[in-house]
C-alpha positions in Angstrom: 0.2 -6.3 -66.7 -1.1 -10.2 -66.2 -0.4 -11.0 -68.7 3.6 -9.5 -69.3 4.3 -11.3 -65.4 3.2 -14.6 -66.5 4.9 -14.2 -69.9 8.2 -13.5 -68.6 6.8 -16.6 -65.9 6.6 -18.8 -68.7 9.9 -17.8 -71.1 12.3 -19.6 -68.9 10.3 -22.6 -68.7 9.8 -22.5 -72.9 14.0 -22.6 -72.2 14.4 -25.7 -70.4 11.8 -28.2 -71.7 13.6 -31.2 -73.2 16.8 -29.2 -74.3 20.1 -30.3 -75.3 22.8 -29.2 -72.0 26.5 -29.3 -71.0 27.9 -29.1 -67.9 30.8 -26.9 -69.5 30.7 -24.5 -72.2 31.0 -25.9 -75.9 30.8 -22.6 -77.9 34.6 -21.1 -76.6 35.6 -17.4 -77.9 37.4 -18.7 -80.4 34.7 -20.5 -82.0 32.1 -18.2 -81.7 30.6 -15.7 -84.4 29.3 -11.8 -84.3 25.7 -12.6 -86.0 23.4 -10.4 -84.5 24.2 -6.9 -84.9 24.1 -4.8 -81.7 21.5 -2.4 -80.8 18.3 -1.9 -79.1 15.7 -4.6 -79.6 12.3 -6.5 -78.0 11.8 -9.6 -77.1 8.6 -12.0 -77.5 8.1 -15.3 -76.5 5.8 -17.7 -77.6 2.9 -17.8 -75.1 2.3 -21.4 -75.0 -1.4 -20.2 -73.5 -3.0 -20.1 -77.1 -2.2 -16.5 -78.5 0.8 -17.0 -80.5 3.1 -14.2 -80.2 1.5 -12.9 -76.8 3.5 -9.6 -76.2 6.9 -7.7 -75.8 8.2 -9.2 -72.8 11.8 -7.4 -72.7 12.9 -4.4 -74.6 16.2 -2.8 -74.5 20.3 -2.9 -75.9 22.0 -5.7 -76.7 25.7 -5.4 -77.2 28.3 -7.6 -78.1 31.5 -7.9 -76.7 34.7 -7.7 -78.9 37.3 -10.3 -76.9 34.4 -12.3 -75.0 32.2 -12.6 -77.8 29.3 -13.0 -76.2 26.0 -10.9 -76.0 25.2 -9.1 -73.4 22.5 -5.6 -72.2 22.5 -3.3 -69.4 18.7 -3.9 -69.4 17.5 -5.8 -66.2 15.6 -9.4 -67.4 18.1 -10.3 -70.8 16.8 -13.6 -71.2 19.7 -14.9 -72.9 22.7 -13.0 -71.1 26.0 -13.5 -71.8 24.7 -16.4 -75.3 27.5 -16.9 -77.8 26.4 -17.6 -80.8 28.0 -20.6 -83.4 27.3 -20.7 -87.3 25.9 -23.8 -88.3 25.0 -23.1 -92.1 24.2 -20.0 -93.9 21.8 -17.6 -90.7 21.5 -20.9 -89.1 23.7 -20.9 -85.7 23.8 -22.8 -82.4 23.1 -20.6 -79.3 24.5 -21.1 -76.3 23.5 -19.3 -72.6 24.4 -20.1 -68.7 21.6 -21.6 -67.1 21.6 -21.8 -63.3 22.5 -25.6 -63.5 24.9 -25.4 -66.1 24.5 -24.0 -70.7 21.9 -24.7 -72.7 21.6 -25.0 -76.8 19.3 -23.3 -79.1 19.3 -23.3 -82.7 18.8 -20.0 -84.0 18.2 -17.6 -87.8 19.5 -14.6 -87.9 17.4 -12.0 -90.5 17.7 -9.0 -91.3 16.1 -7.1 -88.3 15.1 -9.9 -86.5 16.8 -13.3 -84.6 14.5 -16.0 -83.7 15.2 -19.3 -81.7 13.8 -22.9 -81.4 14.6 -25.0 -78.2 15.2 -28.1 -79.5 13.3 -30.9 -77.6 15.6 -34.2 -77.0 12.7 -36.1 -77.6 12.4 -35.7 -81.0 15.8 -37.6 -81.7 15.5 -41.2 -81.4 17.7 -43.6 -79.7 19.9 -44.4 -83.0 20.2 -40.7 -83.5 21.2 -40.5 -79.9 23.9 -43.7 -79.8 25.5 -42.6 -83.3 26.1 -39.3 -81.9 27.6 -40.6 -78.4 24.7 -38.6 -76.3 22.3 -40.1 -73.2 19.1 -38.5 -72.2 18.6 -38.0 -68.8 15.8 -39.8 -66.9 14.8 -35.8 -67.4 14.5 -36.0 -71.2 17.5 -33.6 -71.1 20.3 -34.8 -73.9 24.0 -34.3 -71.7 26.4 -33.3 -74.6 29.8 -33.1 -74.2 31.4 -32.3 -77.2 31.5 -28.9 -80.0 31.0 -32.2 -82.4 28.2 -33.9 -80.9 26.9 -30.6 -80.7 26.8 -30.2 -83.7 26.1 -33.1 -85.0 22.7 -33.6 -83.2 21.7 -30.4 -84.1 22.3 -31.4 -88.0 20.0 -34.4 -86.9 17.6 -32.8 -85.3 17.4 -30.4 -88.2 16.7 -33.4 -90.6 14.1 -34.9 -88.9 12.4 -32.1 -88.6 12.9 -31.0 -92.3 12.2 -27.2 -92.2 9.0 -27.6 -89.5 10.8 -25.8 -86.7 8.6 -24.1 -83.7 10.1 -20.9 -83.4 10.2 -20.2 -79.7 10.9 -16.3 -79.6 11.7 -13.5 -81.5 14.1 -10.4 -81.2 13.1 -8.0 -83.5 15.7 -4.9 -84.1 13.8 -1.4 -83.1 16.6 1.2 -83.8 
């Protein structure tokens, strides 16, 4: 039981390290995409302690709304209430999710029974990367986006330089 409380301690903070943010929401209704099918599902986080997939730290339905489009579950604790997702490239989408001081971006691959996410990490981009895209990082190491473009444009960029070695921060595996 330790171990579950400070897994679900440590998910949000896996959310926030580094990550790309708006102050608005980029991914609109209109733009976003019905990827991951509905239904009931776990959740696992990467336990940055030393055990790589540590444990189910949510299990329950996720649904997905027809005219919001976003994803949402009855089950208390949803990590990522109320994301919308946007297709990048093939099962590659951007994520999007309220966060108590504003949305935050993911990058996630849809499978077949299961979605996992990366949070990207501003610092991987470097300044060029940054100025040719039109983005600041914060004295936080958070990159402020503004635009569905820049959006995607740094996550294309980010997805370069990292040429297929992606963390994967959490999975959500299909049960039913």
């Amino acid at each position: 039981m330790r171990r579950l409380a400070r897994l679900l301690l440590l998910a949000p903070a896996l959310m926030l390290a580094g990550c790309f943010t708006s102050e608005v929401e980029l991914i609109g209704a209109r733009d976003a995409r019905r990827a991951m099918p509905p239904g009931e599902y776990t959740h696992t986080p990467f336990d940055t302690e030393g055990v790589e997939w540590g444990g189910v730290t949510w299990q329950g339905r996720i649904d997905y709304g027809f005219f919001s489009r976003r994803y949402t579950s009855d089950a208390p604790n949803f990590p990522h209430q109320n994301a919308r997702l946007r297709r990048l490239s093939g099962d590659i989408y951007i994520g999007q999710w309220p966060r108590e001081d504003g949305i935050g971006y993911g990058i996630v691959f849809i499978y077949e029974d299961m979605t996992t996410y990366h949070q990207p990490d501003c610092h991987v981009l470097t300044e060029e990367a940054l100025a040719e895209a039109g983005i600041i990082r914060d004295p936080e190491g958070f990159c402020s986006i503004e635009t569905l473009d820049q959006l995607e444009q740094v996550i294309r960029t980010y997805l370069d330089i990292l040429d297929g070695d992606v963390r994967i921060d959490g999975i959500y595996r299909k049960v039913g």
